[in-house]
Residue, then its C-alpha position, 0 to 999 in steps of 0.5 A: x624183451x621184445x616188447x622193450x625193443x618196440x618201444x625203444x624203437x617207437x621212441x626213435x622213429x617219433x625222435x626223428x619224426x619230430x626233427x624233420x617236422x619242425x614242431x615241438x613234440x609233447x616229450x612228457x608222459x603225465x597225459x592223464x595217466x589215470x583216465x580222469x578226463x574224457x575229452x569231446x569227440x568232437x566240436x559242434x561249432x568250435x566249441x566241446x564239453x569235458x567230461x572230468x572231476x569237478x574242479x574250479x581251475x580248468x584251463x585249455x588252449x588250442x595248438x594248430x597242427x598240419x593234416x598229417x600230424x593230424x591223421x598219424x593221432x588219429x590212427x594211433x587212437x583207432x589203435x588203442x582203442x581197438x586194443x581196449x576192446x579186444x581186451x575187454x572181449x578177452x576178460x569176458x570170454x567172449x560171452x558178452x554178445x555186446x562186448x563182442x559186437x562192439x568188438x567187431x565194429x571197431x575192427x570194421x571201421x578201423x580196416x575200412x579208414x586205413x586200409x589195414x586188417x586187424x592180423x596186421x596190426x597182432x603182427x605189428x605188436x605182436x600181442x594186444x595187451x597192455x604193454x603193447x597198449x602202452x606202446x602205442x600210447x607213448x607214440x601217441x604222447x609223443x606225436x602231440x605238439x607241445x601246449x604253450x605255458x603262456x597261452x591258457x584260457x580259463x574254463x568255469x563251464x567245463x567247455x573249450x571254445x575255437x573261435x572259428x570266425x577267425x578264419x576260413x577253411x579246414x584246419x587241424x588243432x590239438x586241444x590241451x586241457x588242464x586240471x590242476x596238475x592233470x593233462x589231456x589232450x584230444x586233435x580236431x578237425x575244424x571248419x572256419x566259417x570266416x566271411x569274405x570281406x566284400x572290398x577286397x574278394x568282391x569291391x562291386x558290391x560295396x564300391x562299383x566305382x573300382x570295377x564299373x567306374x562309369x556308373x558313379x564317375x562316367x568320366x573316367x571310363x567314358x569321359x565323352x559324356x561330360x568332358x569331350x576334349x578329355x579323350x577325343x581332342x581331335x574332333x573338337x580342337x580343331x572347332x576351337x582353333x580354326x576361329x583363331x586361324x581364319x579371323x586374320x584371314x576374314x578381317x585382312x581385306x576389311x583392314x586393307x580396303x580403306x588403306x586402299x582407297x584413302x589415297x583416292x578418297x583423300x587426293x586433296x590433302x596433296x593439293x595443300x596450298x602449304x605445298x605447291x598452290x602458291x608458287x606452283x613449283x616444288x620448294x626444294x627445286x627453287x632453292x637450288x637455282x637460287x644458289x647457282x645464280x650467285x655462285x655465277x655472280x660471285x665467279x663473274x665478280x672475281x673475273x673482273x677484278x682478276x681481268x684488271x689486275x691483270x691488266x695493271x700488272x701488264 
């Protein structure tokens, strides 16, 4: 009964995991129920051989998972696994020396990674045996992310492959392996060995003109090399311009000096004789006396003739 109210409750806490963690988690319970497949320990640069009954349709794929996820797995295999050994050493009576030493290293290691000594974890199960192994295994199953149906490679070496190229850093995956109707699963630890692009950590190294402009285009960084009047218009402009205020300035007294002295060195073109070398006056002052001569004439005649008829009539 007891053992039936840890599982139920073990079920409910990986329930509730599950919701708050927003992943799918493996709901089936067909994860290579009968140890036919052994999977890597580890990968050796991305890549793990499968230990399992030959067989043509091997497929796998690889699920990424967060660091957490990760280390709740592991524990429950350091779990299981040091259940296995202790009913191995109960099966033999102890007597085994290797049995009983391998017994004890698993236990060591398992303190040592987390902290926990082994009279926890009897009081936690309260007894190692196969249900309490039972137990821990369907935490285990549930904990795993679900693989996607669409998402299987093809193995025809027995071999899973990361491409650890694809990215750069720690990340955390689980491996799902596929027999026929068989299922396995097995969370790694990888490391990516993606190259950093040098145009965009490092553009020095490919295009110098990004960071150091000067040493392909002078002109941008320091364009007084090649173009002065770019950043310093100020010292040259002036050179420029000041051609273009003095020229009028130069040039006036060289334009006025002949206006000066024209009328000097030109005085004959007054003494024209078309003007005033013939009759020795002005012509316009000769007109004017010429009609007031005949004004008086005209006057002196109409007086004359007036005076007369003045006379007849007296």
């Amino acid at each position: 009964m007891k053992n039936l109210k840890i599982s139920l409750t073990a079920t409910i806490f990986a329930i509730i995991v599950t919701i708050f963690t927003g992943v799918y988690a493996y709901t089936g319970l067909d994860v290579d129920t009968q140890y036919e497949i052994t999977m890597p320990n580890s990968l050796t640069n991305g890549t793990g051989t499968v230990n399992a009954p030959e067989s043509g349709d091997m497929k796998y794929q690889f699920v990424e998972i967060n660091q957490e996820k990760y280390d709740t797995l592991k524990k429950y295999e350091a779990q299981l696994e040091l259940m296995q050994a202790y009913i191995k050493g109960e099966s033999l009576g102890w007597e085994d020396s290797q049995a009983n030493a391998e017994y004890e290293d698993i236990v060591s290691k398992y303190e040592s990674t987390y902290n926990e000594t082994i009279s926890d974890l009897y009081t936690e199960y309260t007894s190692i045996d196969s249900n309490s192994i039972a137990t821990v295994r369907s935490l285990w199953i549930y904990e795993l992310t679900d693989y996607n149906e669409s998402n299987w490679k093809n193995s025809t070496d027995s071999k899973i492959t990361l491409d650890l190229t694809t990215f750069k850093g720690t990340k955390y995956y689980i491996a799902w392996v596929k027999i026929d109707d068989t299922l396995d699963a097995e969370a790694y630890v990888v490391t990516g060995t993606k190259k950093d692009d040098p145009t965009q950590d490092d553009p020095t190294q490919d295009d110098p003109t990004q960071d150091d402009p000067t040493q392909d285009d002078p002109t941008q960084d320091d364009p007084t090399q090649d173009d002065p009047t770019q950043d310093d218009p100020t010292q040259d402009d002036p050179k420029q311009e000041d051609p273009k205020q003095e020229d009028p300035k130069q040039e006036d007294p060289k334009q006025e000096d002949p206006k000066q002295e024209n009328p000097k060195t030109e005085s004959p073109k007054k003494e024209d004789p078309t003007d005033a070398s013939n009759s020795g006056k002005v012509l316009p002052k000769t007109g004017v006396s010429s009609a007031i001569l005949g004004l008086i004439t005209i006057a002196g005649t109409s007086a004359g003739i007036s005076y007369r008829k003045y006379r007849k009539i007296k």
